[in-house]
Structure formats: structure tokens, C-alpha cells
C-alpha positions as CSV (number, residue, x, y, z in Angstrom):
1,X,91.1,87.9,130.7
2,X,92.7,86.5,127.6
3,X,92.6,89.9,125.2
4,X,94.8,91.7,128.1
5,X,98.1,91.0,126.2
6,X,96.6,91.8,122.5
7,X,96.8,95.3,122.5
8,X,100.5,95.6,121.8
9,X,101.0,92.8,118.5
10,X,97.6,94.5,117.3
11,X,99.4,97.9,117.7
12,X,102.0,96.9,116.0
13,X,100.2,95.6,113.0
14,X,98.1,98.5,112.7
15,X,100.7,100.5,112.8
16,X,102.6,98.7,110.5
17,X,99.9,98.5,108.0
18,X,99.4,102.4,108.3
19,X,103.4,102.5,107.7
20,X,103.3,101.1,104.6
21,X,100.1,103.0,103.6
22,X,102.3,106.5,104.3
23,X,105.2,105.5,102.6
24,X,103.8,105.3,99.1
25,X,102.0,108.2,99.9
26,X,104.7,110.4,101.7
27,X,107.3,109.0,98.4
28,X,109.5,107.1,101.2
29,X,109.9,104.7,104.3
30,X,112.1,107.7,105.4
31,X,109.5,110.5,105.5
32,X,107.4,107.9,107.8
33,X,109.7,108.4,110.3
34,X,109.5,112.4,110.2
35,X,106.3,111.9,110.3
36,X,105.6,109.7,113.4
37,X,108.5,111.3,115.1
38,X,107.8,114.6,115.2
39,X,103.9,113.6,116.1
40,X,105.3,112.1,118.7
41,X,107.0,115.7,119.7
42,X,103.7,117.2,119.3
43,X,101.9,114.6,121.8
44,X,104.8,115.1,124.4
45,X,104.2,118.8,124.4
46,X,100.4,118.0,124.7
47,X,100.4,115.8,127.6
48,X,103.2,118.1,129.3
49,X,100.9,121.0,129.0
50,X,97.6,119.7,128.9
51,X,97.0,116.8,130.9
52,X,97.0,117.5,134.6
53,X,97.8,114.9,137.3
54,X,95.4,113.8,139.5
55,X,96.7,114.4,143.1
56,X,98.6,110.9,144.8
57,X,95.9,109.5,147.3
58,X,92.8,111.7,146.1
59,X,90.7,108.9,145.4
60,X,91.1,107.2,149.1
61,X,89.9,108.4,152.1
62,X,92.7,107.9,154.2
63,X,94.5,109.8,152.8
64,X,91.9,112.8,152.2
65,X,93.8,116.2,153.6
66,X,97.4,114.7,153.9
67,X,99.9,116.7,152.2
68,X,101.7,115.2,149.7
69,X,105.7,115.4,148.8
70,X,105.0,116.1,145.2
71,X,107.4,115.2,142.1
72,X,109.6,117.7,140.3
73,X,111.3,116.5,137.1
74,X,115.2,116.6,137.9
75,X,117.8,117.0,134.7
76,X,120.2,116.1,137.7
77,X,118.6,112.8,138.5
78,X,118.6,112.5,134.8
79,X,122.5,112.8,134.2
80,X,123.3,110.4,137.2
81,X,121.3,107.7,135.4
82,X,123.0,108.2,132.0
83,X,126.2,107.5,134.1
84,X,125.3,103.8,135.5
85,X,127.0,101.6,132.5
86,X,124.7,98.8,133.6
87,X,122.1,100.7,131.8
88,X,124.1,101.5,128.3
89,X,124.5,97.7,127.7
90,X,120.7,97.7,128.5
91,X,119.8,100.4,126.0
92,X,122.0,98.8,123.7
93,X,120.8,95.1,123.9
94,X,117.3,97.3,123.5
95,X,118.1,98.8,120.5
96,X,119.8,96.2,118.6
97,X,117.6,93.1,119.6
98,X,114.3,95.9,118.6
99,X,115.4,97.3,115.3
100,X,116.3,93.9,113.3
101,X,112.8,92.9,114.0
102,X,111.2,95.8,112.7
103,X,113.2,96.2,109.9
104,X,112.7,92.3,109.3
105,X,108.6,92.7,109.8
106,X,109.0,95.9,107.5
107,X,110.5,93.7,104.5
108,X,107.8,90.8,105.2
109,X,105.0,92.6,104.4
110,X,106.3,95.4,102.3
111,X,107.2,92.2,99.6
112,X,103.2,91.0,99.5
């Protein structure tokens, strides 16, 4: 299908275009960022506590009745990845090949 790969530039321009609606209206580009942010909080709390996962294997037949192993979140798991330096350089490369672009794509259409 050719619209598969659309919905991501189309986000972005929506959302951009909402950005710049907000920031004359919240008296700031700064304030759009509190904004989205801590909506974003809000959603995380939301799909923590509201959305239920559907059990692994529920929908196939085989695997009807089989217990599963489950998944618990682990802050342990989550320090031992922090600690691989292969991934720093990746969240740097991330963050500094990301940001010039939206600050760049912020500046394009915040000048027409």
C-alpha cells in the first residue's frame, strides 16, 4: 500500500501546524513544550492504568490454555541498559541529528 509510510511526515505537519497555533496563543514556543510534555505524562499514566494487555497467544488456538511466562517491568534491566556505552553514542547521534531539524522545520514555517 503506498499511504503506509504517510502517517508520520503528516504527523509531523499537523503537529507542527498545531505548534505554531499554541504558541501565539500560549504567549511562547516554550509553553508548547509544557504543554505537550506533561500531556504526554498524563497519556503515560492513562495507558499504564487503563489499557489492559491482551493475553500473548489468546487469539490462536494452539496456544488456548498454555500458561504464559508473563512480563514484569524491571528498573534493574533498566540500569544495565543505561550502562552499555554503545547505546549513549546512539542516544546521542539521536538527539543531535533530531533536534536541528525541528528547530530548522520550526523556523521555516514560523517565518511564512
Amino acid at each position: 500500500m503506498v499511504f503506509c509510510n504517510w502517517t508520520q511526515p503528516i504527523g509531523y505537519l499537523i503537529g507542527m501546524v498545531i505548534a505554531l497555533m499554541f504558541t501565539a496563543a500560549l504567549g511562547g514556543w516554550q509553553h508548547v513544550f509544557f504543554l505537550t510534555g506533561s500531556l504526554g505524562i498524563v497519556l503515560a499514566f492513562v495507558i499504564y492504568f487503563g489499557v489492559k494487555d491482551v493475553p500473548r497467544g489468546s487469539g490462536e488456538e494452539e496456544l488456548q490454555g498454555v500458561e504464559g511466562t508473563g512480563y514484569k517491568f524491571s528498573w534493574k534491566s533498566l540500569s544495565e541498559i543505561f550502562k552499555k556505552k554503545s547505546l549513549w553514542m546512539v542516544y546521542l547521534q539521536g538527539f543531535t541529528g533530531v533536534f536541528p531539524w525541528n528547530v530548522i522545520t520550526y523556523y521555516i514555517f514560523g517565518l511564512s
